[in-house]
N, C-alpha and C positions, 0 to 999 in steps of 0.2 A: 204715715202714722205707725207700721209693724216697725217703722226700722227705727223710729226712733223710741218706740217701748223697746227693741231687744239691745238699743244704745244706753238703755236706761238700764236695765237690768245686767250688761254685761261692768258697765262701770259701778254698780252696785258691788257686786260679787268683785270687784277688783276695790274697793274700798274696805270689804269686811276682812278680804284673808291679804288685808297687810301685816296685821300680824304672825299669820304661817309665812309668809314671805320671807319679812325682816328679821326673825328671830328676838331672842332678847339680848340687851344691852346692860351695861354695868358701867357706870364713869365714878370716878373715884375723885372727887373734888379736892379735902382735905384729908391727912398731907400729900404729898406728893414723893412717888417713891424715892429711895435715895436718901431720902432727906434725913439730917441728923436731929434727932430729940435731946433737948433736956431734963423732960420731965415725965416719969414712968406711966403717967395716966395721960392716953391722949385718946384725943374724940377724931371717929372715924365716919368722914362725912361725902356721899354724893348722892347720885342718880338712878336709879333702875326702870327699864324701860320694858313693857311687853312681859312682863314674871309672873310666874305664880308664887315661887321661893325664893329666897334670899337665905345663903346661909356664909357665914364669916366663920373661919378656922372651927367649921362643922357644927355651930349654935347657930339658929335661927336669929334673923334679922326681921326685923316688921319695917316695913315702909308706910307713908301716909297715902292720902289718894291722887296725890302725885306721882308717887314713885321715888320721893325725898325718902335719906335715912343718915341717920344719929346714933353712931354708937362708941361708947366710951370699950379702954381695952389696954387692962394692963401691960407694959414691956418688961419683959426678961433685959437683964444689960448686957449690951453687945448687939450684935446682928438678929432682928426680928424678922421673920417673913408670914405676913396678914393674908389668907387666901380667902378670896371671894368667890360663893360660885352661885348662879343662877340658875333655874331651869322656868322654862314656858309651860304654857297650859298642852301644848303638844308633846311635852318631854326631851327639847331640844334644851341645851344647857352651853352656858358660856361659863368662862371663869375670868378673874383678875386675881394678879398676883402683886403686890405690896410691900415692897422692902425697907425697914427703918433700922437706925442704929441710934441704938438708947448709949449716951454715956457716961 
């Protein structure tokens, strides 16, 4: 019975700091980098996993209570570069980097 209460509570404490574990995530769904635009307004859309922040070329991003986000974002013509960067509730941070070319 001790060893399966201290089975209980070690797999507890291994479910709650998966997120100190795993860090945060960032997937960038649409578009995909590289890719060439036609059109100067385009909608910047994925994933964020494990965040507290979200911020896009230094402006706050909000996500829903998925971790879904939407955000529209004008291009300069020519070579654009969209940086993402995350930070966790521990103050670990990831970034994505975004490359478009408006023509």
């Amino acid at each position: 019975m001790i060893a399966l209460i201290v089975l209980f509570i070690v797999g507890y404490a291994a479910f709650r700091s998966e997120d100190l574990i795993r860090g945060p995530k960032i997937q960038v769904t649409s578009p995909s980098t590289g890719e060439t635009m036609e059109s100067e307004n385009v909608n910047i859309s994925g994933k964020a996993e494990r965040i507290a922040t979200l911020f896009m070329n230094g402006r706050q991003v909000f996500t829903d209570d998925k971790g879904n986000f939407n955000e529209s974002l004008l291009l300069a013509y020519g070579y654009n570069i969209i940086e993402l960067k995350a930070k966790d509730k521990f103050g670990r941070a990831t970034s994505r980097t975004l490359e478009l070319v408006l023509k």
